[in-house]
LOMIDREN-934937 format. One record per residue (C-alpha): residue in one letter; chain; x, y, z. Coordinates in Angstrom, 3 decimals. Example, Ala and Ser with C-alpha at 12.3 -4.5 7.8 and 13.67 -1.06 7.14 Angstrom:
2
<pt><type>A</type><mol>A</mol><u>12.300</u><v>-4.500</v><w>7.800</w></pt>
<pt><type>S</type><mol>A</mol><u>13.670</u><v>-1.060</v><w>7.140</w></pt>
***
This chain:
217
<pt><type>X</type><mol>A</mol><u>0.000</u><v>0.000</v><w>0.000</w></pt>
<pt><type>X</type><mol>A</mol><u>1.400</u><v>3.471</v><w>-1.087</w></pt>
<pt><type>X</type><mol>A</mol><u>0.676</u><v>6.150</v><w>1.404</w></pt>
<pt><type>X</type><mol>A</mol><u>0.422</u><v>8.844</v><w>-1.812</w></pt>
<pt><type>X</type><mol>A</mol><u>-0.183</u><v>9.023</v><w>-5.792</w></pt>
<pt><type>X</type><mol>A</mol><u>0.630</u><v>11.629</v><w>-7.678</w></pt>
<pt><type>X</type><mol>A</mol><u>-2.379</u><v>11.628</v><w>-10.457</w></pt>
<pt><type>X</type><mol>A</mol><u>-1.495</u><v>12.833</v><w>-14.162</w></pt>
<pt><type>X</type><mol>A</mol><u>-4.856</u><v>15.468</v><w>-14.854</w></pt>
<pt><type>X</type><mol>A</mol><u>-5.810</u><v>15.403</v><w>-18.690</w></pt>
<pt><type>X</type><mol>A</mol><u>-6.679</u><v>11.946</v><w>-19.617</w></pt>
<pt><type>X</type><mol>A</mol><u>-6.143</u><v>10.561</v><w>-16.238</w></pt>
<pt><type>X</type><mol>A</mol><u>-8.783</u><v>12.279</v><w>-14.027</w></pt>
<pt><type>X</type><mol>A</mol><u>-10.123</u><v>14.046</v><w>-16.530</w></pt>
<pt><type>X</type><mol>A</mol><u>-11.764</u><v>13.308</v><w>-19.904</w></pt>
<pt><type>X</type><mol>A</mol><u>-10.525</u><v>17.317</v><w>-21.512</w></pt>
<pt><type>X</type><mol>A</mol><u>-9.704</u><v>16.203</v><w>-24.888</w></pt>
<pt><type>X</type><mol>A</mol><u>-12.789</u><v>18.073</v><w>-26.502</w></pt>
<pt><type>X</type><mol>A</mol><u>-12.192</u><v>21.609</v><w>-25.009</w></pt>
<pt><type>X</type><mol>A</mol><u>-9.163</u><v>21.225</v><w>-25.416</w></pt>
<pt><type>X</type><mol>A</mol><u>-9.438</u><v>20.614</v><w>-29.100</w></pt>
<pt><type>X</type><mol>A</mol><u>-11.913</u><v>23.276</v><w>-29.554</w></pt>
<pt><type>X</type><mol>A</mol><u>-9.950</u><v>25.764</v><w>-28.010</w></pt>
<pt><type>X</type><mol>A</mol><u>-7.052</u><v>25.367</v><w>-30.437</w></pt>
<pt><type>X</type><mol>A</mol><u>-9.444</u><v>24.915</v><w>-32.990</w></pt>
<pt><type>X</type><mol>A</mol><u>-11.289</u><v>28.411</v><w>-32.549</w></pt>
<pt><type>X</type><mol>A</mol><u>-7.468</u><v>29.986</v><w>-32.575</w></pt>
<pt><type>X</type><mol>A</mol><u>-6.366</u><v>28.098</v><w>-35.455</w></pt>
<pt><type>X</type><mol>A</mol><u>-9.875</u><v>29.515</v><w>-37.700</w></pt>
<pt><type>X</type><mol>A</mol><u>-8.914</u><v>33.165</v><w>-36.251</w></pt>
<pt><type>X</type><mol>A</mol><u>-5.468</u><v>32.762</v><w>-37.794</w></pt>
<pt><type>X</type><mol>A</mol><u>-7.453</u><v>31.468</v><w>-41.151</w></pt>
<pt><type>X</type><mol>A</mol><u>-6.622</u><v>28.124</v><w>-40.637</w></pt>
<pt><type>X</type><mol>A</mol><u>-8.374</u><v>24.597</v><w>-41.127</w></pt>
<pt><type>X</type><mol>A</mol><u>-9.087</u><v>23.054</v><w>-37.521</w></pt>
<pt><type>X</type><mol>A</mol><u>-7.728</u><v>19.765</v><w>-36.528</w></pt>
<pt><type>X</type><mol>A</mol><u>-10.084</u><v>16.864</v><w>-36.588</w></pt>
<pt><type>X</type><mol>A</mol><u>-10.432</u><v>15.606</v><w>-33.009</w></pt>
<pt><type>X</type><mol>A</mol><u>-8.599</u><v>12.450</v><w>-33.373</w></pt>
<pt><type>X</type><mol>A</mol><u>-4.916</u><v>14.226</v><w>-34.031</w></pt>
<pt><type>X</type><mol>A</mol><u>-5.250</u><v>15.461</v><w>-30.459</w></pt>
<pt><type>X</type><mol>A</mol><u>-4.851</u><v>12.817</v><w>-28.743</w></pt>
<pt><type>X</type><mol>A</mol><u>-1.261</u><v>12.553</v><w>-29.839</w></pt>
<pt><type>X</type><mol>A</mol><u>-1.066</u><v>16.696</v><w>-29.935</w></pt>
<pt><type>X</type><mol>A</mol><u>-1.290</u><v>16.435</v><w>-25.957</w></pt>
<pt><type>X</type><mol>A</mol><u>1.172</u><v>15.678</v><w>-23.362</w></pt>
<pt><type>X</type><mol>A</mol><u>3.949</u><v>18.165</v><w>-23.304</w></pt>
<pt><type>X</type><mol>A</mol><u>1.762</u><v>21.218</v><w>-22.488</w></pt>
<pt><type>X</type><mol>A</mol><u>0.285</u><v>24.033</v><w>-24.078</w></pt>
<pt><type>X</type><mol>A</mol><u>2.657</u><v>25.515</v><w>-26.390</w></pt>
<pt><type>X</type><mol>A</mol><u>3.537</u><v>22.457</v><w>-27.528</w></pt>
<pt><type>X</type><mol>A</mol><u>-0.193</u><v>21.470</v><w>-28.243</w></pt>
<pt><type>X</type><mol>A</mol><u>-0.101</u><v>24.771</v><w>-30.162</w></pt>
<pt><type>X</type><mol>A</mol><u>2.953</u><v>23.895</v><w>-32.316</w></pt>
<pt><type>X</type><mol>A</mol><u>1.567</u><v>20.421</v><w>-33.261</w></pt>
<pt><type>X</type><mol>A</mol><u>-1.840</u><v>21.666</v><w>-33.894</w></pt>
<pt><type>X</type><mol>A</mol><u>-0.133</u><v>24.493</v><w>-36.494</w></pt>
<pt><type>X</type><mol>A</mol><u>2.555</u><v>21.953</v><w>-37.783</w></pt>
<pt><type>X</type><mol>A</mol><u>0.586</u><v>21.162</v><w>-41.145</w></pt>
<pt><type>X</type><mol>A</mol><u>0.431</u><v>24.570</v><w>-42.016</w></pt>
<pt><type>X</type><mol>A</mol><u>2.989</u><v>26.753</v><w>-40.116</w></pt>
<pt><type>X</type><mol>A</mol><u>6.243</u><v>26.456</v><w>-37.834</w></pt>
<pt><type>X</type><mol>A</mol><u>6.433</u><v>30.499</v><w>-37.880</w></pt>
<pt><type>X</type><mol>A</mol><u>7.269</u><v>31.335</v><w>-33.948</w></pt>
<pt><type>X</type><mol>A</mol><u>5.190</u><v>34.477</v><w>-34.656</w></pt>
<pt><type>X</type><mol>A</mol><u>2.009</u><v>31.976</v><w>-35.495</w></pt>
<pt><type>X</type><mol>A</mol><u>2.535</u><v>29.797</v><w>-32.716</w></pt>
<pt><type>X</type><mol>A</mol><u>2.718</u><v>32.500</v><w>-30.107</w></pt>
<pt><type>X</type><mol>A</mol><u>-0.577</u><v>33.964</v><w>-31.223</w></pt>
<pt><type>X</type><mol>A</mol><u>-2.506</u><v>30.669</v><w>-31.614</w></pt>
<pt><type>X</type><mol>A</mol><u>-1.205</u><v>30.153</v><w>-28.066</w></pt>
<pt><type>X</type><mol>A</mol><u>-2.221</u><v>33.374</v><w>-26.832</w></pt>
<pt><type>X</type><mol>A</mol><u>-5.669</u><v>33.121</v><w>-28.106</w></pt>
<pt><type>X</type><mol>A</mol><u>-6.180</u><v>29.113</v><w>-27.314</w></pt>
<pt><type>X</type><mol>A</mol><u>-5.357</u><v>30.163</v><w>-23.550</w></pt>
<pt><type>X</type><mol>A</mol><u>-8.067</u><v>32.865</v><w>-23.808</w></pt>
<pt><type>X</type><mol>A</mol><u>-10.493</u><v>30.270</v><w>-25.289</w></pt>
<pt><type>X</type><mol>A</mol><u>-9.912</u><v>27.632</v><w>-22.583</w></pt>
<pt><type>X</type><mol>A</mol><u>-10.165</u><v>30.047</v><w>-20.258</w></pt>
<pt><type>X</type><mol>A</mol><u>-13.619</u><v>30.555</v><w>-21.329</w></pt>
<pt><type>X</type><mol>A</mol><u>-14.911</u><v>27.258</v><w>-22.279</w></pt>
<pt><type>X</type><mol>A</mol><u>-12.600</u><v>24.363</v><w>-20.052</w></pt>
<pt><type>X</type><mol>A</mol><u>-15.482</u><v>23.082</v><w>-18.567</w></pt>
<pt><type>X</type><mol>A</mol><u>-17.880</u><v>22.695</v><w>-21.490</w></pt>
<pt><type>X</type><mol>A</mol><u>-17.342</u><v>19.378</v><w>-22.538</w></pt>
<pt><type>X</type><mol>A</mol><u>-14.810</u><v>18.070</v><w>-19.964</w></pt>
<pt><type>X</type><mol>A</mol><u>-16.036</u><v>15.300</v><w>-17.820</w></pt>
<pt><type>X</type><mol>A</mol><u>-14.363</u><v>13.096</v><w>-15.071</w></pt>
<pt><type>X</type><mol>A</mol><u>-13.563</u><v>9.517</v><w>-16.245</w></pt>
<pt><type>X</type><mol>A</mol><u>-15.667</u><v>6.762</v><w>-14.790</w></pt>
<pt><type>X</type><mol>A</mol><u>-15.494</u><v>5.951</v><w>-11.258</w></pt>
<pt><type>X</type><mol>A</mol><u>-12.853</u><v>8.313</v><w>-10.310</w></pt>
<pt><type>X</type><mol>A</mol><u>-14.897</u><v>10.713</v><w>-8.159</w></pt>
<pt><type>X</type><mol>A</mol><u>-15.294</u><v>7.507</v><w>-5.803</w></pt>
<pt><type>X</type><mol>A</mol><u>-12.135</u><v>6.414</v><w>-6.005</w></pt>
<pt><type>X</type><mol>A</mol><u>-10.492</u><v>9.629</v><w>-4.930</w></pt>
<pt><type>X</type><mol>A</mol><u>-12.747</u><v>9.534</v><w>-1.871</w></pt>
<pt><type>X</type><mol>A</mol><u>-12.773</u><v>6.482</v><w>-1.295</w></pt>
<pt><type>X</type><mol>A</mol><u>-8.443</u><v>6.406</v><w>-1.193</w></pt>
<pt><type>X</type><mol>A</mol><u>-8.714</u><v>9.967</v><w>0.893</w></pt>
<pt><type>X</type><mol>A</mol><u>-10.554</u><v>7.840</v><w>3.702</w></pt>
<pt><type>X</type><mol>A</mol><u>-8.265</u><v>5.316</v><w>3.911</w></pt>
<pt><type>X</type><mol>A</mol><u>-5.642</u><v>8.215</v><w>4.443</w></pt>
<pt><type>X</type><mol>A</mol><u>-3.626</u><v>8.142</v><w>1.375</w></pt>
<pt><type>X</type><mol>A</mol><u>-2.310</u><v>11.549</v><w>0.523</w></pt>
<pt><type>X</type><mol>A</mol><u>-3.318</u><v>12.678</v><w>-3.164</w></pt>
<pt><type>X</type><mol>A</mol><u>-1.384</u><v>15.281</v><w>-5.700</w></pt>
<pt><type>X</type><mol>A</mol><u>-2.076</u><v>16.045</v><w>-9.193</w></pt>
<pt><type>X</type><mol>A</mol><u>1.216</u><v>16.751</v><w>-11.763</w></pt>
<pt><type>X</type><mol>A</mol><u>0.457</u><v>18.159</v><w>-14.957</w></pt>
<pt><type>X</type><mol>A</mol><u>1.937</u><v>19.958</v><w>-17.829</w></pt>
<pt><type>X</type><mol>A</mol><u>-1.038</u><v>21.762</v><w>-17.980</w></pt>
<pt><type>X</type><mol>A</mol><u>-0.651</u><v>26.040</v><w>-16.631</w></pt>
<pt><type>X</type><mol>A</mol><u>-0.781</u><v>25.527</v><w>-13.314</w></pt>
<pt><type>X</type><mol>A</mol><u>-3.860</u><v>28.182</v><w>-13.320</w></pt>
<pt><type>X</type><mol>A</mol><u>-5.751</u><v>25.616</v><w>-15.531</w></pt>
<pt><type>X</type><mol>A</mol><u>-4.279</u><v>22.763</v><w>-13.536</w></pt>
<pt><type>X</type><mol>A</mol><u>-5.882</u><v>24.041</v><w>-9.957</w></pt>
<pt><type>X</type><mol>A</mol><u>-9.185</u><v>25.483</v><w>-11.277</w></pt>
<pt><type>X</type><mol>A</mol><u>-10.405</u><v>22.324</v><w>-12.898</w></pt>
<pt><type>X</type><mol>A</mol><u>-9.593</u><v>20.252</v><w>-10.025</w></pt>
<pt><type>X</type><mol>A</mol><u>-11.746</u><v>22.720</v><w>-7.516</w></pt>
<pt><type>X</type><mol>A</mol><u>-14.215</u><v>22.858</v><w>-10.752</w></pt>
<pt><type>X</type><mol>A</mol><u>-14.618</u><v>19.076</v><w>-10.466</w></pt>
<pt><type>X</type><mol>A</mol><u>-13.106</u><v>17.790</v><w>-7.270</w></pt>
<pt><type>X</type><mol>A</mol><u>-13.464</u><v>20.653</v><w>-4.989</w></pt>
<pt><type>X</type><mol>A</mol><u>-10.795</u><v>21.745</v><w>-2.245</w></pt>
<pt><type>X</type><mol>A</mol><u>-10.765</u><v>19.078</v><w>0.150</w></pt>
<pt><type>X</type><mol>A</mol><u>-9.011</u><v>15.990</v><w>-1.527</w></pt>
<pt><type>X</type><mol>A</mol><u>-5.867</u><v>16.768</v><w>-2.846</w></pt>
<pt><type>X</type><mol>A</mol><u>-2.886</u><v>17.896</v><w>-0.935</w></pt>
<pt><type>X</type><mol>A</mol><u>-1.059</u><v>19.566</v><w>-3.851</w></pt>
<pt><type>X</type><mol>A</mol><u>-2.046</u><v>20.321</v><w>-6.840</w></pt>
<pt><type>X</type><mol>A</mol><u>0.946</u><v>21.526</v><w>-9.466</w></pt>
<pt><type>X</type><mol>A</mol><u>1.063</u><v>22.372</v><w>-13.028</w></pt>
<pt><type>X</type><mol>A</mol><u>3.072</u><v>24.052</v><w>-15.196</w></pt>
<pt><type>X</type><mol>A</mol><u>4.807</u><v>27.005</v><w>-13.714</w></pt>
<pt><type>X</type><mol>A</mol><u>7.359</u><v>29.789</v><w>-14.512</w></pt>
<pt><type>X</type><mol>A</mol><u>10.959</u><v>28.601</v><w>-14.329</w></pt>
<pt><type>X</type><mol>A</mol><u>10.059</u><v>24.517</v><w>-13.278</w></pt>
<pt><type>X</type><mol>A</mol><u>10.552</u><v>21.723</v><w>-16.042</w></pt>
<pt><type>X</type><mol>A</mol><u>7.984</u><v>20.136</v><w>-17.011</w></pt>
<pt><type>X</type><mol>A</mol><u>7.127</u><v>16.130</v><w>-17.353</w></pt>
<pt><type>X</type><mol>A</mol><u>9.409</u><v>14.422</v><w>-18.040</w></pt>
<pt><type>X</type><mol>A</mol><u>11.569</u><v>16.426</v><w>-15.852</w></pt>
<pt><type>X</type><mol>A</mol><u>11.189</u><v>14.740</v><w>-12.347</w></pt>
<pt><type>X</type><mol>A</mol><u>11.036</u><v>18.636</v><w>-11.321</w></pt>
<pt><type>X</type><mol>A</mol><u>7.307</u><v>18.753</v><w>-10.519</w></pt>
<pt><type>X</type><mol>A</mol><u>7.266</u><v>15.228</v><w>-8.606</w></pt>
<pt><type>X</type><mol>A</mol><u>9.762</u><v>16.311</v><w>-6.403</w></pt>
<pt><type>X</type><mol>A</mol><u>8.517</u><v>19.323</v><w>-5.487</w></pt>
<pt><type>X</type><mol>A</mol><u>5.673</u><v>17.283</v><w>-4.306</w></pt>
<pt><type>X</type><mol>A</mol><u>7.486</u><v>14.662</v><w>-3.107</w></pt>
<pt><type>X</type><mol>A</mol><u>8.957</u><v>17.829</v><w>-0.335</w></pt>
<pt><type>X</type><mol>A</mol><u>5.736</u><v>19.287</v><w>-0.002</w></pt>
<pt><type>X</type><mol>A</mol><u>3.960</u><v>16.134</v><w>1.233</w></pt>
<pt><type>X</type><mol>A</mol><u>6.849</u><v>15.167</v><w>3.260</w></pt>
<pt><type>X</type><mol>A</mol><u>6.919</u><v>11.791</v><w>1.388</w></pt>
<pt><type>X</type><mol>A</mol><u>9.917</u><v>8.765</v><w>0.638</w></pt>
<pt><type>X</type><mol>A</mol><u>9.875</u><v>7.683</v><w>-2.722</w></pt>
<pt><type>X</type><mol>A</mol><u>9.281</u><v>4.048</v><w>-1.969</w></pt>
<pt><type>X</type><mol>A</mol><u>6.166</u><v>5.671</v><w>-0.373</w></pt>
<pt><type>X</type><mol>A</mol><u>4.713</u><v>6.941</v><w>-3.774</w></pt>
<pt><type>X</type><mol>A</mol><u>3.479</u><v>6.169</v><w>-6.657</w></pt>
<pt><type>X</type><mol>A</mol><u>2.461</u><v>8.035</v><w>-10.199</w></pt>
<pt><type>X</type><mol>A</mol><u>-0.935</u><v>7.490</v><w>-12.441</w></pt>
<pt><type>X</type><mol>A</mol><u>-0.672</u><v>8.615</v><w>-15.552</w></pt>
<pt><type>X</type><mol>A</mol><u>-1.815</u><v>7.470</v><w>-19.399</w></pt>
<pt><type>X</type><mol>A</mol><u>1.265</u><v>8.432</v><w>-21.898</w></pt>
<pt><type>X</type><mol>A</mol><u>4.318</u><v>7.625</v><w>-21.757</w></pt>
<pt><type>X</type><mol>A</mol><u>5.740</u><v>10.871</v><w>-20.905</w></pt>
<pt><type>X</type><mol>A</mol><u>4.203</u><v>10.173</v><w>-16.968</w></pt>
<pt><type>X</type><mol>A</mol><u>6.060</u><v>6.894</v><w>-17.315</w></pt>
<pt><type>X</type><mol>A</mol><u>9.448</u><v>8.774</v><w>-18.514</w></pt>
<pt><type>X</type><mol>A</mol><u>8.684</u><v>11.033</v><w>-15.657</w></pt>
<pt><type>X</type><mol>A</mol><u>8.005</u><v>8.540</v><w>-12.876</w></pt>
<pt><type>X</type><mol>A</mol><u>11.249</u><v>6.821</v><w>-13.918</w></pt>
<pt><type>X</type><mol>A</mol><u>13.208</u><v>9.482</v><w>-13.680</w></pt>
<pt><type>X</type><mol>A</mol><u>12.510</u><v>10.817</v><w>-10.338</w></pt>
<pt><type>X</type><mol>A</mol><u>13.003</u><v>7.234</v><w>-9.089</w></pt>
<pt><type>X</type><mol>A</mol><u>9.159</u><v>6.180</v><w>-8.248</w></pt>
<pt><type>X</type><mol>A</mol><u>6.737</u><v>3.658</v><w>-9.288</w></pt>
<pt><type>X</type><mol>A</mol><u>4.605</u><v>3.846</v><w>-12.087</w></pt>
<pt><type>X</type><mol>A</mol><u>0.693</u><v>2.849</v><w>-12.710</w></pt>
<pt><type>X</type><mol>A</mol><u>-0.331</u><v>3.339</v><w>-16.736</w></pt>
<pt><type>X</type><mol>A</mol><u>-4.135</u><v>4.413</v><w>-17.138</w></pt>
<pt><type>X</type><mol>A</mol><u>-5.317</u><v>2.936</v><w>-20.125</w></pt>
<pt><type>X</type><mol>A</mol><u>-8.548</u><v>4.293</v><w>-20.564</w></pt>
<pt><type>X</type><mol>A</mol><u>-6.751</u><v>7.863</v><w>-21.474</w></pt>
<pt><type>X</type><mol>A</mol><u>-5.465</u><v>9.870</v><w>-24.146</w></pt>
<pt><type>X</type><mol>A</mol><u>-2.899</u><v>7.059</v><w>-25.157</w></pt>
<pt><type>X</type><mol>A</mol><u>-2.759</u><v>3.488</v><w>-26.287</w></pt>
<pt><type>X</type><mol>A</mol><u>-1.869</u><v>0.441</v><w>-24.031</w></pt>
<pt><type>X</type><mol>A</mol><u>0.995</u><v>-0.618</v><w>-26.081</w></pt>
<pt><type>X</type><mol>A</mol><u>2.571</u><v>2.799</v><w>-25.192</w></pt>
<pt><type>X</type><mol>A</mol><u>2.383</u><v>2.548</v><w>-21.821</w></pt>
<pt><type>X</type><mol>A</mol><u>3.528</u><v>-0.972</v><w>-21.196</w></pt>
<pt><type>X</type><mol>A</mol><u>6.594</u><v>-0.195</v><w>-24.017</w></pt>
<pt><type>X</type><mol>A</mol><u>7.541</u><v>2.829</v><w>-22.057</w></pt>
<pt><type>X</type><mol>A</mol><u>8.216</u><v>0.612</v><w>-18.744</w></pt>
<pt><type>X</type><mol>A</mol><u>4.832</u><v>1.101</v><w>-16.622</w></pt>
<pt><type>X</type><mol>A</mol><u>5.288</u><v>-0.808</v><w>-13.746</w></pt>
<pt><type>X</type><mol>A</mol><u>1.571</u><v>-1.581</v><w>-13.188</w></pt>
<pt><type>X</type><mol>A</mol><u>-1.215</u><v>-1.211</v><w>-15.700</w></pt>
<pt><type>X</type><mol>A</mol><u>-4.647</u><v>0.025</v><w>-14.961</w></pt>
<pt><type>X</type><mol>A</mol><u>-7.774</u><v>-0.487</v><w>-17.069</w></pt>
<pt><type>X</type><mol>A</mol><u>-10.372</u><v>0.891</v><w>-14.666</w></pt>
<pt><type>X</type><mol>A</mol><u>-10.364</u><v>3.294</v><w>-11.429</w></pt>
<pt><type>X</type><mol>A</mol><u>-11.297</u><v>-0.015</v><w>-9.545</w></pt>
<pt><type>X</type><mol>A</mol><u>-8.115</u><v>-1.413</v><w>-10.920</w></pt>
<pt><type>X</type><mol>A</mol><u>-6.118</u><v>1.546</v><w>-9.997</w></pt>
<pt><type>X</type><mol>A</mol><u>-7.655</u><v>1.443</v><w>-7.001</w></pt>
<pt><type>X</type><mol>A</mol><u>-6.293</u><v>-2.203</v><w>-5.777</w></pt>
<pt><type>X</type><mol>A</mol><u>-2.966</u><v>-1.418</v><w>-7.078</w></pt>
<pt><type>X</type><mol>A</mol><u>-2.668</u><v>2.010</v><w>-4.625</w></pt>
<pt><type>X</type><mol>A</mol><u>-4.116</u><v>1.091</v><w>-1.530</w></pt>
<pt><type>X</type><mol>A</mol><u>-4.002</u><v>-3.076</v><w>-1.473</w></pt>
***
């Protein structure tokens, strides 16, 4: 039994693949481009937003100038509309409680802006569950860096033997491994199965249920 996880947000907790995807697409039609078809962006996330932007334009531009603009105006559409469509996965609500209760400490990483990052967790989880919440921030690496795990890794006051990460691409696996923890691939997310179990998950997860088992016993 760990005595924390540190969850992975988008396609982890979180079924955002749809507002995300519309909020790049509205910036890429105000630049007078085509939008993506929904299926490219599950590979376009992962690595945050500016790199969501640069995949998203990579058909049609790799100008800087572009990118920072669709950027700028895909952050003012999520900022509107990040809740719209966005939807917890199945049985994750109760299996956040029910591993609270048994007194496991819970954090959320995420290469998501860390203003995004906090707001849909208190959108959908409220303030009570997790004991830190981090995205991405000025100055801090992001996944696969182990930056963000070990910040909180100190913040909880937790060993690494003590931990382990949930996440569904490979770049939480890469990230686990390098700041020394366990690893628990979510398959029901943004990424497929093969991925995960090629990248070196050290457990595999097809439903919260499962996850739950392989956190608390």
């Amino acid at each position: 039994m760990y005595k924390a996880v540190i969850f992975d947000l988008d396609g982890t907790l979180l079924n955002t693949i749809e507002d995300l995807a519309d909020a790049v697409n509205s910036g890429l039609e105000t630049l007078g481009y085509k939008p993506q078809p929904l299926e490219k962006f599950y590979r376009f996330v992962g690595n945050g937003a500016v790199k969501l932007c640069t995949r998203a334009l990579a058909d049609c531009s790799s100008n800087a100038d572009d990118i920072s603009k669709l950027h700028e105006l895909f952050s003012e559409n999520y900022r509107k509309h990040c809740t719209d469509k966005t939807i917890p996965y199945e049985g994750i609500k109760e299996m956040l409680v029910s591993l609270n209760e048994k007194g496991i400490k819970l954090a959320v990483a995420s290469n998501k802006p860390d203003e995004f990052t906090k707001s849909l967790i208190t959108s959908y989880f409220g303030d009570g569950l997790f004991s830190s919440v981090h995205g991405k921030r000025e100055g801090r690496s992001t996944k696969p860096s182990p930056d963000i795990v070990n910040d909180i890794l100190k913040e909880l006051d937790i060993e690494k033997d003590d931990v382990v990460l949930a996440g569904d691409s490979d770049v939480d696996i890469m990230t686990a491994e390098n700041a020394g923890i366990d690893s628990i691939g979510c398959t029901w997310g943004f990424r497929p199965k093969e991925e995960l179990a090629s990248a070196g998950a050290v457990y595999l997860a097809d439903s919260a249920e499962k996850l739950q088992k392989i956190i608390a016993g």
